[in-house]
N, C-alpha and C positions, 0 to 999 in steps of 0.2 A: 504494500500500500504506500509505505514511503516513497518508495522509487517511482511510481506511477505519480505522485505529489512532486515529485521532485523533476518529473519530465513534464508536466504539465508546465510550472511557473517555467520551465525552460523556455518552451515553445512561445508561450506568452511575451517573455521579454524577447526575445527574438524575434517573434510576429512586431511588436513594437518600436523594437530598431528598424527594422526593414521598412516597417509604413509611414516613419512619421516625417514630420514636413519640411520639405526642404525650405531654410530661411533665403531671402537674397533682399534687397537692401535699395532704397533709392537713394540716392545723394541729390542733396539740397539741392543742386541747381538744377537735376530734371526735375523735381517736383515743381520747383517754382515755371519751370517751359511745362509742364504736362496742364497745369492748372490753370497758365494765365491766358487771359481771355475770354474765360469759358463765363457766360452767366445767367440768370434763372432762364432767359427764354431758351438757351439751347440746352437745358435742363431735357431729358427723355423719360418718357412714364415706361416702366416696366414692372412687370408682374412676377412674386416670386415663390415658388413652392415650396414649403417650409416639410420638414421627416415624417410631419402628423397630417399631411395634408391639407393645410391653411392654406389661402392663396393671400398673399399681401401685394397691395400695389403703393407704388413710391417713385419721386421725380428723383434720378442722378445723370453724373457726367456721361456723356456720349463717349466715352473712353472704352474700346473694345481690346486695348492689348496695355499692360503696362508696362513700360518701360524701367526697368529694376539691372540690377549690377550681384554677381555671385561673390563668394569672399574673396576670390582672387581679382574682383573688378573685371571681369568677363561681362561684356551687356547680354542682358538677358530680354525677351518681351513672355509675361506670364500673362495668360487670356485671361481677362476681367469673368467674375462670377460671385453670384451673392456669397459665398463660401471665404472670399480673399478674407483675410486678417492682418490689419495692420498694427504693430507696436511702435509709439513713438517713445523714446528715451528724451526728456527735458535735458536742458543742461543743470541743474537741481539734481540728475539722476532717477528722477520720478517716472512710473511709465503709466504710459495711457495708452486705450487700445481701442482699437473702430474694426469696424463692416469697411471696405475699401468704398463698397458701392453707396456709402451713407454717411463719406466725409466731404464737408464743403470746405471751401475758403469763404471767410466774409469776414471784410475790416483786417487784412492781414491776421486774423483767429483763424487756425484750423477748428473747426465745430465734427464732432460724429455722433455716430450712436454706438455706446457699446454694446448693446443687445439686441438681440430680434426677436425676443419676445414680451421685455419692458421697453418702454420710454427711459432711455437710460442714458440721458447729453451728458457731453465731456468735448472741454475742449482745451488747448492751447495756443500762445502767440507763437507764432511762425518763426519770429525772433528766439524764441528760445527751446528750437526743438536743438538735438544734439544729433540723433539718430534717429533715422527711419526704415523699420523692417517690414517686409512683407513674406507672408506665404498663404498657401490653400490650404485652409484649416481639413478640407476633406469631409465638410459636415451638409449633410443631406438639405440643402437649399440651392433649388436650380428656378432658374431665368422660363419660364415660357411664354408662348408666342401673345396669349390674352387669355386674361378672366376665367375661366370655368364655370 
């Protein structure tokens, strides 16, 4: 029985090495080109399928690939999806965390939501992020075409 316990958590942590998310990174200056210009009227409505089968609908950026960088500063483009998750690190060292697809700029604030299933604002000045991470959390919210 032990052994059988003992391959169990193996496979577990192993299944969890293997699946989990690769990070990659934007640096300040593409965010600042990825974001500028954009504003509420070129804002796009899209519909999103939440694990339980909810449909949420919500205005964001027309941004279909992002533009991100790997730890070696290799560019990378990760295709936008409700699922992206972004970590900002302040220069304070504080982190704060958004839906990619539910972060705006306004007034030089980044604003997001941390959740998709609270009302859960957070935000920071632009001026004092330090670091910006990105990856796909891999959690069962997908884009489709309209409404159900």
């Amino acid at each position: 029985m032990r052994i059988k316990n003992h391959n169990l958590i193996s496979v577990v942590i192993i299944t969890m090495i293997i699946s989990s998310c690769k990070t990659y990174y934007i640096p300040m200056e593409s965010f600042n080109e990825q974001f500028k210009d954009i504003n509420s009227v070129e804002l796009k409505t899209v519909y999103t399928k939440g694990p339980m089968g909810d449909i949420v609908t919500y205005k964001t950026y027309p941004i279909e690939y992002i533009k991100c960088v790997d730890k070696e500063n290799n560019p990378i483009e990760l295709k936008n999806s409700p699922s992206i998750e972004v970590r900002i690190t302040g220069k304070n060292n504080k982190k704060v965390y958004f839906y990619f697809d539910q972060m705006f700029v306004q007034d030089s604030i980044l604003k997001g939501d941390g959740s998709r299933f609270i009302y859960y604002p957070k935000q920071i000045p632009i001026k004092d992020i330090k670091l910006i991470e990105i990856q796909d959390g891999h959690k069962n919210f997908k884009y489709i075409d309209k409404k159900q």
